[in-house]
N, C-alpha and C positions, 0 to 999 in steps of 0.2 A: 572590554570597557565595562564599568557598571559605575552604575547609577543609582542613586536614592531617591526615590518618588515620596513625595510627601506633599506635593501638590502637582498642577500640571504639568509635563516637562517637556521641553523640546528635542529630541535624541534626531537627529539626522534628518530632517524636515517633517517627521512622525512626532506626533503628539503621543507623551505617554500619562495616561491620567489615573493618579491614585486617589483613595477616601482613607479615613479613620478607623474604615472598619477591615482593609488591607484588599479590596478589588482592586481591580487593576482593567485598564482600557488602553487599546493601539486604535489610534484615530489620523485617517488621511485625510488629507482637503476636507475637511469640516466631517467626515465621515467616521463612524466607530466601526473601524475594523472587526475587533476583537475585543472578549473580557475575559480577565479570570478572577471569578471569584471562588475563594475555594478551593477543593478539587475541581473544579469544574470551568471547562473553558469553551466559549459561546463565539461560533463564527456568525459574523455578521453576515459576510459577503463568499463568495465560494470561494474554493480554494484548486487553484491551481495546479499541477501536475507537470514533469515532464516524462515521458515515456521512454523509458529506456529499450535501446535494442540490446539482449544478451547477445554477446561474441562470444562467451564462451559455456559450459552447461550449468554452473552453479545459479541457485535459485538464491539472490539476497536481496533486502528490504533494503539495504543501503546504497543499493542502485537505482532505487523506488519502489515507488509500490504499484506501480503498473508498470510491465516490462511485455514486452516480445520477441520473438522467436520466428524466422522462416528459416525451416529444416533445409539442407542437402544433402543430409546423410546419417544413416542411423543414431541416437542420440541416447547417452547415458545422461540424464539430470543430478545433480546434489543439491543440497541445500542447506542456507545458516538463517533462518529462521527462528527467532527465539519466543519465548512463551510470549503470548501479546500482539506478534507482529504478524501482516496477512502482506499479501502479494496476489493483485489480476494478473495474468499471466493469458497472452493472445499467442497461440502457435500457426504457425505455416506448415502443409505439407505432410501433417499427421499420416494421413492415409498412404501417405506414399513413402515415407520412413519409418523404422522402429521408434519407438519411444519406451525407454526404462527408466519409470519414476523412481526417485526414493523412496525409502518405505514410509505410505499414506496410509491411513485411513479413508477410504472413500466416502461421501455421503451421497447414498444415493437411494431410489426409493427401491431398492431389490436389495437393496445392503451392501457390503464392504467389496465392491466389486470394481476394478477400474475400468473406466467407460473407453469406446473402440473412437478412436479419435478419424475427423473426417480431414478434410483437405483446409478449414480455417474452424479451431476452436478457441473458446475463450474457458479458463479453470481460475477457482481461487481457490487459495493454500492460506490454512491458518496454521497457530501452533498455539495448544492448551498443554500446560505442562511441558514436555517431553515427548508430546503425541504430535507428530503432523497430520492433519486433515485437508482433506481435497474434497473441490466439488465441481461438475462440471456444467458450467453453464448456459453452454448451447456454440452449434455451428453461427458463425457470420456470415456475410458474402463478399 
């Protein structure tokens, strides 16, 4: 469906409110959700998530951007990832199975080294270019 905003508009109980100068607003129950003006888009309110559980090893954004993992058995990961796009990423079980990343760049404060994973951690994975980057940011309980 699309829409012409040129004043305020009602698209599915959502208030869509455009200007002159081409912003733009998503407003609920009297509330502005959001705006875009620009390049640039302004969340009013937080934004929500669902957590996806991996079934199987591939690491994608379009399963979300916070996923999880509890291991049973040694694990190869991949990943599609493309420039721009990150992934949280909570594992189970590290210490007690293999884990073979794809090829990362680590960041970490000893340099390009992959960290020894314990029984619950939490990594984010970005991509700049063509490079995957990992980073490890701490056991949970």
């Amino acid at each position: 469906m699309t829409t012409t905003v040129n004043a305020d508009t009602v698209v599915g109980g959502a208030i869509v409110t455009g200007d002159a100068s081409g912003q733009l607003g998503l407003q609920a129950a009297g509330t502005t959700l959001m705006t875009l003006a620009g390049d640039a888009v302004t969340f009013n309110k937080g934004i929500a998530e669902t957590v996806y559980t991996l079934t199987g090893t591939e690491l994608d954004p379009a399963n979300g951007t916070i996923q999880f993992k509890s291991l049973t058995a040694p694990v190869t990961f991949t990943e599609t990832i493309a420039a721009g796009e990150s992934i949280v990423f909570q594992v189970e079980n590290g210490a007690t199975h293999t884990i073979i990343w794809p090829p990362v760049t680590w960041v970490t404060s000893s340099g390009n080294a992959a960290p020894t994973p314990t029984e619950k951690d939490t990594f984010v994975f970005w991509k700049i270019s063509t490079t995957l980057y990992g980073a490890y940011v701490g056991s949970y309980v």
